[in-house]
C-alpha positions, 0 to 999 in steps of 0.5 A, a space after each residue: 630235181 630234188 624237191 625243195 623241201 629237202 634239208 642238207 644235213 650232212 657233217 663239215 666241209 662235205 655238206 657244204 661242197 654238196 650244198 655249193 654243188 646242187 646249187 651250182 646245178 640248180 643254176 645251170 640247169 634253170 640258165 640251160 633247162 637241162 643238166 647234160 653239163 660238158 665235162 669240162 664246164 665252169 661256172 662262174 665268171 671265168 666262164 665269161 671271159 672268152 
């Protein structure tokens, strides 16, 4: 994973995306303790409900 030093400063809507995106990851691979995510994965609570 990308050290945690590492400031995002990228422009707009796109760094946020970027932000929500890695954090999304660093979630996932915590919970799963890897990042081989299936293509068809979502995070969030509609994931719960099965």
């Amino acid at each position: 994973m990308v050290a945690e030093w590492v400031s995002f400063n990228l422009i707009g809507t796109e760094g946020q995306d970027w932000a929500r995106g890695y954090a999304a990851a660093r979630k996932y691979a915590q919970r799963e303790g890897h990042l081989r995510v299936p293509f068809d994965h979502k995070e969030g609570p509609a994931r719960d409900t099965v």
